[in-house]
C-alpha positions in Angstrom: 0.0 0.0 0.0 1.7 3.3 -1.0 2.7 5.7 1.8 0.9 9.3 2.5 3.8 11.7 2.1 4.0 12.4 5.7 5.1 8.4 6.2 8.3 9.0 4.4 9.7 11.5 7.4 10.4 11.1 10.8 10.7 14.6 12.3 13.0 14.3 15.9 12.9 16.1 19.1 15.5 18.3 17.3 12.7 19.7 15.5 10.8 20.8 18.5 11.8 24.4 18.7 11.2 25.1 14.8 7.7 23.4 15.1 7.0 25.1 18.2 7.6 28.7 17.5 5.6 28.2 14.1 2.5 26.8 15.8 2.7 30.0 17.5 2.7 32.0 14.1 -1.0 33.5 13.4 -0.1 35.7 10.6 2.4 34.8 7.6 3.9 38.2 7.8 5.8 36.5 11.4 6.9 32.9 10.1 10.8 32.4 10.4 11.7 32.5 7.1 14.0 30.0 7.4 16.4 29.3 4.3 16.0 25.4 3.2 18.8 24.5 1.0 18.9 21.1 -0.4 21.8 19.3 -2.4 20.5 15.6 -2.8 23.4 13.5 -4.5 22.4 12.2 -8.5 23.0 12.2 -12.1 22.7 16.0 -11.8 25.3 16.6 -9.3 28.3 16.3 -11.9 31.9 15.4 -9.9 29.4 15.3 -7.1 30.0 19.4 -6.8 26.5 20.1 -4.6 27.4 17.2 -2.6 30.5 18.0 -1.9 29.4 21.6 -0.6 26.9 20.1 1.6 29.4 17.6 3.4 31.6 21.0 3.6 29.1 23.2 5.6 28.2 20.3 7.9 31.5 19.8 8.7 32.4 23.0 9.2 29.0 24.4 11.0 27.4 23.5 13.8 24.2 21.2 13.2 21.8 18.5 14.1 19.5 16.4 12.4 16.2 17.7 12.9 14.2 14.9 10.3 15.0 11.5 8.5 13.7 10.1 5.3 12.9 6.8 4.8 15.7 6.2 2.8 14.5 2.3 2.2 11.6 3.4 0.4 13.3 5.9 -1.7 16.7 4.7 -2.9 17.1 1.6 -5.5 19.7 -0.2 -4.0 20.5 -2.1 -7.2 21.2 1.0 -8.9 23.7 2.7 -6.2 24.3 -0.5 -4.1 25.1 0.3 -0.8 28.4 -0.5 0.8 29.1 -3.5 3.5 32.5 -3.9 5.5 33.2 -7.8 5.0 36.2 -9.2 7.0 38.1 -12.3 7.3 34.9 -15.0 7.2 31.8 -12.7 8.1 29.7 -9.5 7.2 30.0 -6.5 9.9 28.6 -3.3 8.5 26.0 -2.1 6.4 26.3 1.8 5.2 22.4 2.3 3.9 22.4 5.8 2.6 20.3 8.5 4.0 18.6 11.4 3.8 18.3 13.6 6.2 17.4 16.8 6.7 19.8 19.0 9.2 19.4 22.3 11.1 22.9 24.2 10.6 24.0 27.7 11.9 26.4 30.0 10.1 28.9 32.1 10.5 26.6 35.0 12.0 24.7 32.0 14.3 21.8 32.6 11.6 19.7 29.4 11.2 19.1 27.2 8.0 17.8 24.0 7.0 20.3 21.5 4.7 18.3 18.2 3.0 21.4 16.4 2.2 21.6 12.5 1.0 20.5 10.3 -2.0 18.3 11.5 -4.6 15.3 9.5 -4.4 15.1 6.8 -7.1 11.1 6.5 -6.4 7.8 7.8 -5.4 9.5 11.4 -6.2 5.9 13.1 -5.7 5.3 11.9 -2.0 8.6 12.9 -1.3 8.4 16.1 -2.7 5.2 16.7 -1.2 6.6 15.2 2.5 9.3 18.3 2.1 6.1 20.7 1.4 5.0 19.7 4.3 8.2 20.4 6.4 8.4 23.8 4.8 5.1 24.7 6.2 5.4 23.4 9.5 9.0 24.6 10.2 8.9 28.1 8.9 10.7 27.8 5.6 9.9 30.2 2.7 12.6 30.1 0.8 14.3 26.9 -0.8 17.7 26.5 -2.7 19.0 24.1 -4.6 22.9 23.0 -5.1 23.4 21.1 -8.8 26.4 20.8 -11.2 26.3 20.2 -14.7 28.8 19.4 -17.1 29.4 22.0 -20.1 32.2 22.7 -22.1 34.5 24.6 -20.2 38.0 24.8 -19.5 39.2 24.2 -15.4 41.7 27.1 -16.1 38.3 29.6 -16.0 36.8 31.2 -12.7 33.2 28.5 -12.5 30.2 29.8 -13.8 27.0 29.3 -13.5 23.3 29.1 -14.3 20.5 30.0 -12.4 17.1 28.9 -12.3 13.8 30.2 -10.1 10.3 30.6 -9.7 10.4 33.9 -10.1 12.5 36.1 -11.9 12.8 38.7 -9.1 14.5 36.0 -6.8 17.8 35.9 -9.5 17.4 39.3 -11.2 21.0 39.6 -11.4 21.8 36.8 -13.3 21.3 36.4 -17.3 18.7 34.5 -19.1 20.8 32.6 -22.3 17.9 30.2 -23.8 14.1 29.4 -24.3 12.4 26.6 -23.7 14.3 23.0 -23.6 13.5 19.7 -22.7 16.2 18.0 -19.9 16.3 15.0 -17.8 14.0 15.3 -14.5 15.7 15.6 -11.5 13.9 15.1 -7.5 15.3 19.0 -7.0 14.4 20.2 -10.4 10.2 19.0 -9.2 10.5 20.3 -5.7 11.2 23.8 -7.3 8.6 23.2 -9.8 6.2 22.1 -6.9 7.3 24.2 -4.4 6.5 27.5 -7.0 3.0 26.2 -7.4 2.5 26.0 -4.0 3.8 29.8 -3.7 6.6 29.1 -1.7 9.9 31.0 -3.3 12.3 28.5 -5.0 15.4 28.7 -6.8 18.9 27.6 -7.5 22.5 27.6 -8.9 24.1 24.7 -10.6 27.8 25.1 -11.3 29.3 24.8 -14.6 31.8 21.5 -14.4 34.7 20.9 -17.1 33.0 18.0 -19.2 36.3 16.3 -19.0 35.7 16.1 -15.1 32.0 15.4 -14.7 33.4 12.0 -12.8 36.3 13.3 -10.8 35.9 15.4 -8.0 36.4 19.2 -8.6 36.3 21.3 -5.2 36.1 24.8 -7.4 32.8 23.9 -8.4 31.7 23.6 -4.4 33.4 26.9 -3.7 31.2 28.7 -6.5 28.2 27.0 -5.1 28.5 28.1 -1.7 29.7 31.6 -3.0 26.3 31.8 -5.0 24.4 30.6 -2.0 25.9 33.3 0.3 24.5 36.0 -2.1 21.5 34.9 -2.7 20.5 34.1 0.6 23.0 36.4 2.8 24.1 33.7 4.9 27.5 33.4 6.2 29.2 30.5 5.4 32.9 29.2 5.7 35.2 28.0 2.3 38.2 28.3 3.4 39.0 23.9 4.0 37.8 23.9 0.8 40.0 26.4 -1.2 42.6 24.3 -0.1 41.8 21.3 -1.3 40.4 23.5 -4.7 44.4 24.5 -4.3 45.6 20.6 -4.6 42.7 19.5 -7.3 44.1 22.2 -9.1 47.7 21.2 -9.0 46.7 17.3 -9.6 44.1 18.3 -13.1 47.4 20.7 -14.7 49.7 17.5 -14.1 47.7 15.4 -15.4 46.4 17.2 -18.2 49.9 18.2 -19.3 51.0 15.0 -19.6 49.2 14.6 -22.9 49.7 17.0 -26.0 45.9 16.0 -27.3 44.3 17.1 -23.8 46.2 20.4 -23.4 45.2 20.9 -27.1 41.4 20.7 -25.9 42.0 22.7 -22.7 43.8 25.2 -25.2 40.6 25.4 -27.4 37.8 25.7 -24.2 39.9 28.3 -23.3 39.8 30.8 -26.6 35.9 30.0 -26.7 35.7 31.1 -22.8 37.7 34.2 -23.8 36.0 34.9 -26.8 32.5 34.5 -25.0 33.7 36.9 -22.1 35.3 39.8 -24.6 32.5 39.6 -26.1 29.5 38.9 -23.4 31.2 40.8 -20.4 29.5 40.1 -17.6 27.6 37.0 -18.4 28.1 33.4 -17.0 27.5 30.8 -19.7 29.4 29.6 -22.9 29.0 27.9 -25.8 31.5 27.2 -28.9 32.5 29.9 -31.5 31.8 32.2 -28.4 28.0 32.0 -28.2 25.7 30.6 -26.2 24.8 26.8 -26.7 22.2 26.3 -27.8 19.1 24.1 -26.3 19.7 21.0 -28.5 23.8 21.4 -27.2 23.0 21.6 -24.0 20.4 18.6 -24.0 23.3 16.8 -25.8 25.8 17.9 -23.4 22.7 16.1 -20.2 23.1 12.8 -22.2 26.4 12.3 -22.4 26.5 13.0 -19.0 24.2 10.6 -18.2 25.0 7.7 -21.0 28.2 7.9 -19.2 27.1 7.6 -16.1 25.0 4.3 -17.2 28.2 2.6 -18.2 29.3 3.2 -15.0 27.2 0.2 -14.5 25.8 0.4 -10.7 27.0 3.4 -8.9 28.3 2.9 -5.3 
């Protein structure tokens, strides 16, 4: 029998004071207006940037889980199999992912909410419509999502970015660069969706990853994230464990991509086509090749790869 969307969360004592103070709320005008920023790990979270950033601010912040998912009903294990610690003659662990949803304070002591796990492989609109029902109950009217995408860009560049909301006003600073185009669905790309029909302010930044990195790890991309984050949400958040190891990745990607004359060749060539773009498009945060922006059917193109190679992958751990 399928679960009502309020079945899929636990909410903990943590939760208390969030719920508490809310019940107390008799106008809309004095709700929190807590920040709820979300950065579930999938097949849009290219060299697992969001992720990455998430596992950052929870190290480096003070939190607590508040709420937990039922991850069992969510995740396919078959298609990210979880891992076990086997040794000698017998099984001993078993890592089942989660997802949980943590209350974090900055910099300033400032409150937010982080959703941070697996991307949900099923029942995507109880979930989505489990989280609704945290946002209302906590005080949350306004929800962010972390992404990464891979485009073709050289890792010599400053990251850039695309943003995406519910309404215009919440990202007025950034450009628009296409129409309408048909992508992949993602869990975060239908709470913002569901979450704008609701009239609850959504919106987002997904980083711009070198193509040629989609699988590594690339700390930059995290950096820009948070960055973004911070300015569109005026919290205060911490980077600097990560500009370090941004620092190293840097030092490692150069190495290796100078020890081939066909790879610095293509670095070479990203390059000019970032220059050109900027020269010509000061200002602006998306490229595309002969220095204009690509275009929907490029960018759909550039999704599949993506995706077709993460399906070779074969099942993800």
């Amino acid at each position: 029998m399928p679960q009502r969307p309020e079945e899929l969360v636990e909410l903990l004592p943590a939760a208390d004071r969030f719920l508490t103070r809310e019940s107390a709320v008799a106008d809309p005008s004095q709700r929190r207006g807590l920040v709820l920023v979300h950065d579930l790990a999938g097949d849009f979270d290219a060299a697992s940037a969001g992720t990455l950033a998430g596992a950052h601010l929870l190290a480096a912040l003070q939190h607590e889980v508040i709420a937990r998912f039922d991850a069992d009903s969510l995740v396919d294990y078959r298609a990210r199999r979880p891992r076990m610690t086997f040794t000698s003659d017998r099984y001993e662990s078993f890592s089942a992912p989660e997802i949980s949803l943590y209350a974090v304070e900055d910099d300033a002591g400032e409150p937010f909410l982080l959703l941070h796990g697996a991307e949900p492989d099923y029942a995507w609109e109880r979930f989505v419509a489990a989280v609704r029902g945290l946002v209302e109950r906590l005080g949350v009217t306004s929800v962010v999502a972390l992404q990464a995408i891979p485009m073709p860009v050289p890792h010599t560049r400053p990251v850039t970015v695309t943003a995406h909301a519910t309404r215009r006003q919440l990202i007025e600073p950034y450009p628009v660069y296409w129409g309408e185009m048909r992508i992949p669905g993602s869990v975060s790309a239908l709470l913002e969706l569901r979450m704008g029909e609701a009239g609850v302010d959504a919106l987002g930044v997904a980083a711009h990853v070198p193509h040629y990195l989609a699988q590594a790890t690339y700390p930059a991309a995290s950096i820009t994230l948070i960055e973004h984050l911070e300015r569109l949400t005026g919290l205060r958040l911490p980077t600097e464990a990560l500009r370090e190891a941004a620092e190293a990745n840097r030092t490692e990607i150069d190495e290796q991509i100078g020890r081939s004359a066909e790879n610095t060749a293509v670095v070479a060539a990203l390059e000019q086509q970032y220059d050109t773009f900027t020269a010509a498009r000061e200002g602006t945060d998306l490229l595309g090749s002969a220095g204009e922006v690509p275009s929907a059917e490029e960018i759909g193109a550039e999704f599949e790869r993506f995706l077709a190679d993460q399906d070779r992958k074969g099942p993800r751990d």
